[in-house]
MIBATI-608217 format. One line per field, with one value per residue (C-alpha): z, y, x; residue number from 1. Coordinates in Angstrom, 3 decimals. Layout:
! MIBATI-608217
up	c(Z,...)
north	c(Y,...)
east	c(X,...)
resi	c(NUM,...)
END
This chain:
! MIBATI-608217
up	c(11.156,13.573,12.074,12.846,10.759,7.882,7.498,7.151,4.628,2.221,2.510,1.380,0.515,-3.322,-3.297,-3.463,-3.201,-6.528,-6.204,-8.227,-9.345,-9.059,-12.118,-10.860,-11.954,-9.721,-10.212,-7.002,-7.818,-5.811,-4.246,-7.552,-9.291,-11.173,-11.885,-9.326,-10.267,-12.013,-11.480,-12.021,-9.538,-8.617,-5.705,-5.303,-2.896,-2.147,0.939,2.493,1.503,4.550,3.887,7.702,6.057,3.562,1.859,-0.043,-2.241,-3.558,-6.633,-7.698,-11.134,-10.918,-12.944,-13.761,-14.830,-11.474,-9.536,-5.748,-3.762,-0.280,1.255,4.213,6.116,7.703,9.759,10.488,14.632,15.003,12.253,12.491,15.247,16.203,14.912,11.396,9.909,10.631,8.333,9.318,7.442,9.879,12.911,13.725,10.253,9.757,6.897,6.229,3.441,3.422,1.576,-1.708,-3.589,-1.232,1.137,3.069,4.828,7.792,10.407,13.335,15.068,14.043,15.888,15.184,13.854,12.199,8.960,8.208,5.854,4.048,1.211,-0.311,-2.995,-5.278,-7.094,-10.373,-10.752,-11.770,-12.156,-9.218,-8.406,-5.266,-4.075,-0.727,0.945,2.111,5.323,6.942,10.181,10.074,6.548,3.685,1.169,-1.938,-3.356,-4.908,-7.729,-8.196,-11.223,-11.127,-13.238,-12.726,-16.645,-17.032,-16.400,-17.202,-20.238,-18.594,-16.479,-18.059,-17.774,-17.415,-14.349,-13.091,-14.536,-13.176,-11.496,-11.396,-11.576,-9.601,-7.695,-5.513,-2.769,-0.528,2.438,4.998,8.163,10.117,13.478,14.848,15.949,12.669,13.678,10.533,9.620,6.181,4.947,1.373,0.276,-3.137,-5.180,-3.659,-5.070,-5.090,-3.524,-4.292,-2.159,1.003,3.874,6.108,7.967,6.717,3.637,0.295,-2.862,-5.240,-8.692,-9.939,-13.155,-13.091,-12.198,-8.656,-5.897,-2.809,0.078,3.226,5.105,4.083,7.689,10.773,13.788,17.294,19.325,16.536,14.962,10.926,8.085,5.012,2.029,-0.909,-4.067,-7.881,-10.189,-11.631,-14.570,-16.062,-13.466,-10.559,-8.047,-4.719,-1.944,1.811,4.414,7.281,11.008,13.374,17.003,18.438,19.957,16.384,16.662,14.100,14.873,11.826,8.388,5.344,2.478,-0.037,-3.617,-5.424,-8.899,-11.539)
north	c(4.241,4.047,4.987,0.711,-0.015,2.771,1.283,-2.404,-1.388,0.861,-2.340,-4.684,-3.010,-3.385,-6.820,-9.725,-13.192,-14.235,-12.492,-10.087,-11.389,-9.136,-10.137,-9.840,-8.862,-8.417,-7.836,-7.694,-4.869,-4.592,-1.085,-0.834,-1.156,-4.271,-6.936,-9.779,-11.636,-11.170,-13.565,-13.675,-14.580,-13.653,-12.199,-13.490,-11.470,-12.697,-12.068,-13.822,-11.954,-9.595,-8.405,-9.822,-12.579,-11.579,-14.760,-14.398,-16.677,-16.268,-18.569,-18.677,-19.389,-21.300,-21.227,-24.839,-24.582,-25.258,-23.377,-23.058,-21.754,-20.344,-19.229,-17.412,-16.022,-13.034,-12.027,-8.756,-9.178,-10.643,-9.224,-5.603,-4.072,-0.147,0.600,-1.285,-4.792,-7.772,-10.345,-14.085,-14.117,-11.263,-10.364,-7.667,-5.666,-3.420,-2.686,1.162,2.900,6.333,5.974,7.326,4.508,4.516,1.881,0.674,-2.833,-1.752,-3.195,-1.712,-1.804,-2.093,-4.592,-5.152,-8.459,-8.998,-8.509,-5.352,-3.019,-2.135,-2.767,1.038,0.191,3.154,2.152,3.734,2.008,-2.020,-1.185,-0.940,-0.849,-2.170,-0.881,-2.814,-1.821,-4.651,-4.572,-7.619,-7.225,-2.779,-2.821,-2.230,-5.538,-4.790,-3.330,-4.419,-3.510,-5.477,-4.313,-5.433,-5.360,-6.948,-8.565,-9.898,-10.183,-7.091,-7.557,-5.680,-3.063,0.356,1.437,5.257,6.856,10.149,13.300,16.374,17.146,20.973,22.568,24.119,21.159,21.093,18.866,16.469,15.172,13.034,12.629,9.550,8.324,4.503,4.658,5.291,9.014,11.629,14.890,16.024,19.471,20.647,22.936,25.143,26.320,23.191,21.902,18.476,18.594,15.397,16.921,16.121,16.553,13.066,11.934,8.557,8.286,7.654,8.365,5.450,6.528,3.333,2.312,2.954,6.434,5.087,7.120,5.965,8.075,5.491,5.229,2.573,1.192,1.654,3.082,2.085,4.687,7.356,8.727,7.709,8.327,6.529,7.895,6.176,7.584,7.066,9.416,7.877,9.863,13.154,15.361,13.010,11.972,9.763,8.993,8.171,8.618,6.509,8.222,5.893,7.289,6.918,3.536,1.871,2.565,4.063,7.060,8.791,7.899,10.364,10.188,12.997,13.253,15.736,16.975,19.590)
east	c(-21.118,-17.743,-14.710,-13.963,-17.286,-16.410,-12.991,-14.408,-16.703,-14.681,-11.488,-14.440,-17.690,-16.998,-17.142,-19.965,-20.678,-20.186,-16.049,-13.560,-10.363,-7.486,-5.051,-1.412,1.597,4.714,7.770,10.853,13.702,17.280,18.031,20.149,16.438,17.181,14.740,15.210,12.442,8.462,5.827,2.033,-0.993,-4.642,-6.152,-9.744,-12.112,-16.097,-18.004,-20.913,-24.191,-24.220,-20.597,-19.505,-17.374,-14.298,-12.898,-9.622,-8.104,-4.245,-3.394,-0.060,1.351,4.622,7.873,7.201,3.858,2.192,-0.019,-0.090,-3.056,-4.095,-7.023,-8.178,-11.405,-11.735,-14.012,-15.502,-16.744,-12.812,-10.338,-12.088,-10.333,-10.284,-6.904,-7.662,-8.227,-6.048,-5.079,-4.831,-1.789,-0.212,-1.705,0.617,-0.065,-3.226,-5.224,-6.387,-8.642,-8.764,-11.789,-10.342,-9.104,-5.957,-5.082,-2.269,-1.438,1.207,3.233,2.153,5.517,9.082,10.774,14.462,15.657,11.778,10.401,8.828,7.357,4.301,2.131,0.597,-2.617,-3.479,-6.659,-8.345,-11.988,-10.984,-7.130,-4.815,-1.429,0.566,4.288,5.816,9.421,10.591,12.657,15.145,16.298,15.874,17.628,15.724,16.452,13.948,11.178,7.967,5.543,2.151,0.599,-3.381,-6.263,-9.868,-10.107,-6.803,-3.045,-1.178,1.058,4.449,5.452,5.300,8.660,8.052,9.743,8.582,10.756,9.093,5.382,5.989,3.096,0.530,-1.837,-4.867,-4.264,-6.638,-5.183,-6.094,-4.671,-5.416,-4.306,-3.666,-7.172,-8.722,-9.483,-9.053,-8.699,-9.351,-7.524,-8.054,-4.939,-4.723,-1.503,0.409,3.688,5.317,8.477,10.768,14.419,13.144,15.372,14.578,17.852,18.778,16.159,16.939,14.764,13.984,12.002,10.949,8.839,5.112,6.181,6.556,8.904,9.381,11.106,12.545,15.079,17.680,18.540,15.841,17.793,16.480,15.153,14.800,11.650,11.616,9.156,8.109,6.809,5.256,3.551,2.600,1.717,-1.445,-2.259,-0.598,-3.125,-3.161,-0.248,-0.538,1.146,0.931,2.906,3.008,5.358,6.735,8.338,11.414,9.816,9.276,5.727,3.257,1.872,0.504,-0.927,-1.346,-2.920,-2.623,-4.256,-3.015,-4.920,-4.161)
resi	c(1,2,3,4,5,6,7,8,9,10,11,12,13,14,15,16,17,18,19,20,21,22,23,24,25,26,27,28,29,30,31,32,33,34,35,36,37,38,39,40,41,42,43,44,45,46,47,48,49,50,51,52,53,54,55,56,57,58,59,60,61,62,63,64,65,66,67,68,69,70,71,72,73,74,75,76,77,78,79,80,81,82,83,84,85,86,87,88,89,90,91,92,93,94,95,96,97,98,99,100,101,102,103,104,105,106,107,108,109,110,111,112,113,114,115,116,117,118,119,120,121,122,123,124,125,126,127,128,129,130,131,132,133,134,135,136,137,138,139,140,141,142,143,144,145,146,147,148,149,150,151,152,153,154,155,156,157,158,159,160,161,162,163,164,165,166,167,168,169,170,171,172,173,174,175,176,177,178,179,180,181,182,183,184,185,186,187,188,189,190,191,192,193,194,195,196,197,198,199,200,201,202,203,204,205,206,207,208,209,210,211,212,213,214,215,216,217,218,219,220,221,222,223,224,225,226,227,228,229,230,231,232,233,234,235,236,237,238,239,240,241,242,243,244,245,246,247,248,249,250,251,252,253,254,255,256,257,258,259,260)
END
């Protein structure tokens, strides 16, 4: 299997014909980490029966009782492409398992005076949990927690932030390049380390014991790294990384699992 063909597979390979029903719950905080607004929808996945054909289905549950829905195909000979999967919905983003229950969805370029960001999945067996930076015009405007669950909608946000992960972790990484190449380094007696020194980022510890590390404005022509993580349970702690270059393109993706 190609690194293109491994990547399709672990993005889709759970799911069948007959669909799973992701069970939303998102809710938009300011840089101050107030609520701007929570909302609920579903994500819908099914394939064909030889997995070539993804088809997604968004429904959305409206303030006034309505629901709004939209629907796409993807397909694996087109959307499949060597440096990750494309979405109809954005055909400059990629998506990217590291075959772990991490994922990302990624702009593959920063371009100033467009949209831009990411959207980081951390996955536990039929629970899951989404965090997106959200960038407008190079300045980073809000961030975003989806909350999922295959069964049913999530009740609320847990509102626990992460205090300390001192202690003494094993950690898995993965290092993957643009063209889905990786590198897998195990590393003992690791610590978390929280007072990074990026230039320009700021660190954000949000609910869900979420912590983000991003710049708050994207320079031109300078090199800038985003870091997003969760600690999932009291012995486990994500995050990836994603390294653009001074040209606003990506360059690197990492994925580290670290375990106690």
């Amino acid at each position: 299997m190609t690194p293109q063909e491994a990547n399709w597979h672990n993005l889709f390979g759970e799911y069948t014909p007959e669909g799973t029903t992701w069970h939303a719950l998102t809710t938009v905080y300011s840089l101050e980490l107030e609520i701007i607004r929570d909302y609920q929808f579903t994500r819908k996945f099914s394939t064909n029966n030889d997995k070539t054909i993804v088809y997604h289905q968004n429904t959305y549950y409206l303030p006034d009782g309505q629901t709004k829905e939209q629907s796409w195909e993807l397909e694996q000979q087109k959307c499949s492409q060597k440096d990750g999967v494309f979405h109809p919905e954005a055909e400059q983003m990629r998506a990217i398992s590291f075959g772990n229950e991490t994922s990302i969805w990624v702009s593959k370029q920063f371009i100033p005076d467009h949209n831009f960001g990411a959207e980081v999945f951390f996955q536990q067996q039929d629970k899951r949990q989404s965090i997106i930076p959200v960038y407008e015009k190079g300045k980073l405007a809000r961030m975003v927690i989806i909350k999922e669950n295959q069964t049913e909608f999530p009740a609320k946000i847990n509102a626990d932030k992460i205090k300390s992960l001192a202690a003494d972790w094993s950690l898995k990484q993965i290092k993957m390049k643009p063209n889905l190449q990786a590198a897998v380094e195990e590393i003992s007696h690791q610590q978390i380390n929280f007072n990074l020194d990026l230039a320009d980022n700021q660190s954000y510890f949000l609910p869900e014991k979420v912590y983000l590390n991003l710049p708050s404005i994207i320079k031109e022509s300078t090199d800038f790294q985003m870091i997003v993580g969760q600690q999932i349970t009291p012995s486990i702690y994500k995050q990836i990384k994603t390294q653009y270059d001074s040209t606003g393109k990506l360059t690197e993706l990492i994925s580290e699992v670290y375990s106690a």
